[in-house]
ROZA-17843 format. One record per residue (C-alpha): residue in three letters; x, y, z. Coordinates in steps of 0.1 Angstrom, whole numbers, plus 2048, in hexadecimal, padded with zeros to 3 digits. Each point is the difference from the previous one (the first is absolute). Example, Ala and Ser with C-alpha at 12.3 -4.5 7.8 and 13.67 -1.06 7.14 Angstrom:
<rs>
ALA87B7D384ESER80E8227F9
</rs>
This chain:
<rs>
UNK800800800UNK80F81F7F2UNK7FF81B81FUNK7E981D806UNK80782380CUNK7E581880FUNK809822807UNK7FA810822UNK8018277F1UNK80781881FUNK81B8187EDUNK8227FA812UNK7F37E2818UNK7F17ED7E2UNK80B7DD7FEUNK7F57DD7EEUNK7ED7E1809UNK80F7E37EBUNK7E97E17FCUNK8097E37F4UNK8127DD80DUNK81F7F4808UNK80982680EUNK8097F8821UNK81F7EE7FCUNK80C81C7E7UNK7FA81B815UNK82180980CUNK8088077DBUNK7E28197FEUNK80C8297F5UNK7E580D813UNK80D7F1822UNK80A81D817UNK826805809UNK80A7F0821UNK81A7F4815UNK7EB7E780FUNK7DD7EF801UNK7E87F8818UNK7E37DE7F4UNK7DF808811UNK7EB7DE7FEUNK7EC7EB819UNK8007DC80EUNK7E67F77DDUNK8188117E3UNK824803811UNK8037D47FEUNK7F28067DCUNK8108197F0UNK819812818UNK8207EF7F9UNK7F98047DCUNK7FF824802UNK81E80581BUNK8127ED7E3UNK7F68157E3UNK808825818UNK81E7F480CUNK80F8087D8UNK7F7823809UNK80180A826UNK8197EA80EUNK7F47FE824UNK7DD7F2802UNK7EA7FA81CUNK7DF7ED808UNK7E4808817UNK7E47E5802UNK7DF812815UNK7E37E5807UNK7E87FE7E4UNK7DD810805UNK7E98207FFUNK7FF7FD825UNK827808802UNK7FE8237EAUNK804813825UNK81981280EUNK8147E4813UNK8057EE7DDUNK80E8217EDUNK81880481EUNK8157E07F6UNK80580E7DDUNK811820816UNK8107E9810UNK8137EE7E6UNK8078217EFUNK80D813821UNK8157DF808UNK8127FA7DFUNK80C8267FDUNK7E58077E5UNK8078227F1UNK7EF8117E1UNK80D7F07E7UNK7EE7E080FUNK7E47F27E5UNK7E17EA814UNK7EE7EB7ECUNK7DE7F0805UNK7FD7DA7F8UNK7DE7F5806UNK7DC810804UNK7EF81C805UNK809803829UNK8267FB7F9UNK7FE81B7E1UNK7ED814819UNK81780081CUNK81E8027ECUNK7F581D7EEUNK7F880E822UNK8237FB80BUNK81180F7E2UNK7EC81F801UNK80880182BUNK8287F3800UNK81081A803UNK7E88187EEUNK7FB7EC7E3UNK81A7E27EDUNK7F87F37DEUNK7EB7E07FCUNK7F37E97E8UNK7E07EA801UNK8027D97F6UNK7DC7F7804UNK7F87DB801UNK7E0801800UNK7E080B7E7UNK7F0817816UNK820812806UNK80E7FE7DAUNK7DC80F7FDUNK7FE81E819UNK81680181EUNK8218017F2UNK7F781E7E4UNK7FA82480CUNK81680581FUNK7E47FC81AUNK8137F081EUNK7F17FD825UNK7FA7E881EUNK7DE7F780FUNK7F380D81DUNK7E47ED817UNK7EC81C7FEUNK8018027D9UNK8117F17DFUNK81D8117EFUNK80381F81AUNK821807807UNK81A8067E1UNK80A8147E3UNK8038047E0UNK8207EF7EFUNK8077F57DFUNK8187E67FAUNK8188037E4UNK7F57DE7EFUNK7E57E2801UNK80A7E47F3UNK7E07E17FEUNK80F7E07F3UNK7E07EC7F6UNK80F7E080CUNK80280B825UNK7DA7FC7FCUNK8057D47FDUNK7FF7FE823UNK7E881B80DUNK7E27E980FUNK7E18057ECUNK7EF816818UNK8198197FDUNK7FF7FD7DCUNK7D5805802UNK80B81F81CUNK8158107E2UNK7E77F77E5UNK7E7815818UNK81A8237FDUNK8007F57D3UNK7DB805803UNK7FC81D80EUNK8168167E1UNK7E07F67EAUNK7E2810812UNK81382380BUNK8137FF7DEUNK7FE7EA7E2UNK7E17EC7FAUNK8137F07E2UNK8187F1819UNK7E57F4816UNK7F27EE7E0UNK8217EF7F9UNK8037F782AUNK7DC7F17F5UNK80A7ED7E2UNK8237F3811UNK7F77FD823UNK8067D57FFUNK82580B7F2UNK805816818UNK7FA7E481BUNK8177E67F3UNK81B81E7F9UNK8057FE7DDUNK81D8127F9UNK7F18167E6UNK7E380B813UNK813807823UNK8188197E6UNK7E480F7F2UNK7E9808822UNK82180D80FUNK80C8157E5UNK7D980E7F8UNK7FB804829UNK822812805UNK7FD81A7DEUNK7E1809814UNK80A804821UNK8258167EDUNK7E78157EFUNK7E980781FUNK821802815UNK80E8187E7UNK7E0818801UNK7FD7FD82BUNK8247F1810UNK7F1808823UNK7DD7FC7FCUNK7F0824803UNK7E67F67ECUNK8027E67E7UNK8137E4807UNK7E47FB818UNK7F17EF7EAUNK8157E1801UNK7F57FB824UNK7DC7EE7F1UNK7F37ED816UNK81B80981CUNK7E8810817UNK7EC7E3805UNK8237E9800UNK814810815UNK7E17FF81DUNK7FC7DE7F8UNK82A7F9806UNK7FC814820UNK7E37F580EUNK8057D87F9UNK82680780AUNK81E8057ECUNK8097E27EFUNK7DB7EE802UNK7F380B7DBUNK8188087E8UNK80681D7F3UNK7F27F67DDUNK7E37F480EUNK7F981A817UNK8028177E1UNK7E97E57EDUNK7E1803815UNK80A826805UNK7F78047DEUNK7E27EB7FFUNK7F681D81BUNK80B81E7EDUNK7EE7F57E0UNK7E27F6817UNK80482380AUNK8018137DEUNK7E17EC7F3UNK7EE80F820UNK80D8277F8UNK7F37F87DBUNK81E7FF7F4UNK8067DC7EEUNK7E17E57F9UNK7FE7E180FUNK80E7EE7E2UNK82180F808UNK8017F9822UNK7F57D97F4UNK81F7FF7E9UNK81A80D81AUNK7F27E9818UNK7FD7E17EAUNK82980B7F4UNK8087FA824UNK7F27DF805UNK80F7F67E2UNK82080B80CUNK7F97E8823UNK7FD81E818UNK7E8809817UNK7E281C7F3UNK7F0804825UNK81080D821UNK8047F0822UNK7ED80D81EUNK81A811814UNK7E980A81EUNK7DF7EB809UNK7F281C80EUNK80381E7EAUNK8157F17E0UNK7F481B7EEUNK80C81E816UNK8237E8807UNK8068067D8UNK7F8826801UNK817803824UNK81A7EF7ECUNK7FD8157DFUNK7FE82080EUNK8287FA809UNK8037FD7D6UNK8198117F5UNK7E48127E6UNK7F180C819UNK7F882580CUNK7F980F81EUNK7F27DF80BUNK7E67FE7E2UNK80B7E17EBUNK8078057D8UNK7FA7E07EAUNK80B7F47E2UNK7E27FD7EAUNK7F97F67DCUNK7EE81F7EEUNK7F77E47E0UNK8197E87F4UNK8258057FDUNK7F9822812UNK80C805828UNK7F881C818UNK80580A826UNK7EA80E813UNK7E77FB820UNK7E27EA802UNK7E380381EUNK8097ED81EUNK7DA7F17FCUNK8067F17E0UNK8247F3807UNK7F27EC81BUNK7E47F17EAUNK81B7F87E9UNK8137ED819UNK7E47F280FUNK7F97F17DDUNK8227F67F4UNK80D7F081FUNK7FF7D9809
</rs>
């Protein structure tokens, strides 16, 4: 498979996505990989037996010194305590600025390492290695970096691009089919806020996508990442419409909160999210039904979930709307959705408390 580049255009920080397989080995070779003395492997106790070794070999060309820290594996560990070992390693192996972190693994360890980079001594260079679909999707492209919070999702970062994403399609062999499905549930959303024509193709090649052909993994990741460059491009730190890639988010985040971190996946927090979101447009008059039918039917297709859980027995409705209200959309405690105003078409803005609740009520298990 003949690689494929994506640009990321933000004037002197732009930088490339490169798709394809057999990249990870030939990394250290790459001209786009920033000048260092020396290297530091962020992975966790999943990738790092997979994939680490192979990539300490490949940087070793380049940087010399190379180092390795392994965090446990899990949305639960995005906190404070776990970014504190990747200071760790840094402060005790001397790490100055010309010290290059790079993220092997998912969309936590792309999180926390861009985190780190942007914090270690003001900011280091870093590059993401995303081995997973959701991230090669979404996480690693557009410089959002951050750790959870209990209170809410994705609270506490910054802003930090790294200087180069590379997603080797073959990393995706041993990702276990839910977290396939969980990435499959970030593709989907690019069609309803975006491209309709994409969300016809996700239609037609839905059964390729879940037995990763090679050509339809290349393709979903290329046409979800020229979207995501071009919204980036307009909106790097989301005053307005890179909101828009956050459909279904609302909804997902509450439901990652409120079941606990680590419970529902991201992907499928984001799935049912969106089930909610569309619920809601049809209700504001803003889709038909028929849409909402064919986004929800998409979802099933892809194997993830299209209703929430209950996350309080007693009011699950005003649980969601506690949670939401820490959004990150919203303002001055009123919560801003995502909303489809007709197909391919996304907009933020409020809904009535009243009617979100009937949404939930409706749309939950």
């Amino acid at each position: 498979m003949v690689p494929v580049s994506v640009e990321i255009p933000l004037q002197e920080r732009s930088y490339f996505i490169d798709i394809g397989s057999q990249l990870l080995d030939a990394l250290g070779a790459h001209p786009a990989l920033p000048k260092g003395t020396s290297a530091l492997i962020v992975s966790n106790e999943t990738v790092a037996p997979l994939y680490a070794d192979r990539l300490l070999a490949a940087l070793k060309h380049k940087y010399g010194i190379v180092h390795i820290v392994v965090l446990p594996d899990g949305e639960e560990h995005k906190n404070w305590q776990t970014l504190q070992k990747i200071f760790d390693v840094l402060l005790e192996n001397g790490a100055d600025r010309k010290t290059v972190l790079f993220a092997l693994g998912g969309g936590v360890i792309g999180d926390m390492t861009g985190f780190a980079a942007a914090s270690y001594m003001r900011g280091v260079p870093f590059v993401q290695v995303p081995t997973t679909l959701l991230a090669q999707v979404d996480s690693s492209v557009g410089g959002k970096t951050a750790i959870n919070h209990p209170l809410g999702k994705n609270m506490i970062g910054a802003f930090y691009q790294p200087q180069l994403v590379v997603c080797d399609l073959d990393t995706l062999d041993t990702l276990p089919q839910r977290e396939l499905a969980a990435g499959i549930g970030e593709i989907i959303k690019y069609g309803p806020i975006y491209d309709m024509e994409f969300f016809s193709w996700l239609e037609t090649n839905m059964d390729a996508l879940l037995r990763r052909d090679r050509a339809a993994l290349a393709h979903a990741v290329k046409r979800s990442c020229e979207i995501k460059a071009w919204v980036v491009g307009q909106d790097e730190r989301e005053a307005g419409l890179r909101a828009i890639l956050n459909f279904g988010h609302t909804f997902g985040h509450a439901i990652e909160a409120g079941m606990g971190y680590g419970t529902w996946l991201h992907g499928e927090g984001v799935a049912a999210g969106m089930v909610m979101a569309g619920e809601l447009s049809r209700r504001l008059g803003m889709v038909d039904a028929a849409f909402v039918e064919r986004l929800r039917a998409l979802i099933v297709r892809a194997g993830l979930p299209v209703r929430g859980p209950r996350i309080d027995e007693a009011d699950n409705a005003g649980r969601y709307l506690q949670l939401m209200r820490v959004d990150k959309k919203s303002e001055a405690g009123e919560i801003r959705f995502v909303l489809i105003d007709g197909p391919g078409k996304a907009v933020v803005k409020p809904a009535p408390d009243a009617l979100v609740r009937e949404v939930i009520d409706a749309c939950c298990a």
